[in-house]
N, C-alpha and C positions, 0 to 999 in steps of 0.2 A: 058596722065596723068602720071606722075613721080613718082617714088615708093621711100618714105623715106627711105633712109637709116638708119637700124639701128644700135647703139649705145656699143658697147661690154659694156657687164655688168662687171661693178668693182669687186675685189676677197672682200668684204664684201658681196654685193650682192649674190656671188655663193655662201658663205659660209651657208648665211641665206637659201637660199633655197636647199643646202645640206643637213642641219640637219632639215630644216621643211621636205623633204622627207624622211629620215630615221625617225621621228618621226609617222608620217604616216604608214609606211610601218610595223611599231613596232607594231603602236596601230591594224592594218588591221591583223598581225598575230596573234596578242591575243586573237581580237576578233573574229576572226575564230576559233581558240582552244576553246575558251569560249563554242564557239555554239555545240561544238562536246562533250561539257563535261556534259554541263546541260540535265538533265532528266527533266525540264518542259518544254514544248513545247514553250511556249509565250515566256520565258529566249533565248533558243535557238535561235526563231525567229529572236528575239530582240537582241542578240548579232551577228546574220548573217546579218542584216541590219547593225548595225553599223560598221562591217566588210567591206562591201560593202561603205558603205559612208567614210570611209578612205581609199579606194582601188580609189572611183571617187577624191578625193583630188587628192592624190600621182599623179593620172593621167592628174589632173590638170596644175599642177607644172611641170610634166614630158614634157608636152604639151610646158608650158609658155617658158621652158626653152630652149627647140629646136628652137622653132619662134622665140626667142630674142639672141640668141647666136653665 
């Protein structure tokens, strides 16, 4: 079986998925500080999940961008 070759991504392409990881990575450290600042527990919670769910992005993108590069 033959393995497609892939395709170098175009510098629009990097560019996009440069600033979607720094937005990521922006929103992952805020919402870590969030979790550390709020005194209600479920707040807290709920900003260390969404912390985490922009840390699995970032690592998403991190991911695509190795395989495709």
């Amino acid at each position: 079986m033959q393995q497609r070759q892939q395709q170098p991504m175009d510098a629009k392409t990097l560019t996009i998925l440069k600033d979607q990881m720094e937005h990521e990575a922006v929103a992952c450290k805020k919402y870590e500080a969030y979790s550390m600042e709020f005194s209600d527990q479920n707040l807290a919670q709920h900003a260390g999940n969404l912390a985490n769910h922009h840390k699995q992005h970032f690592e998403a993108l991190f991911q695509y961008l190795n395989t495709h590069n």
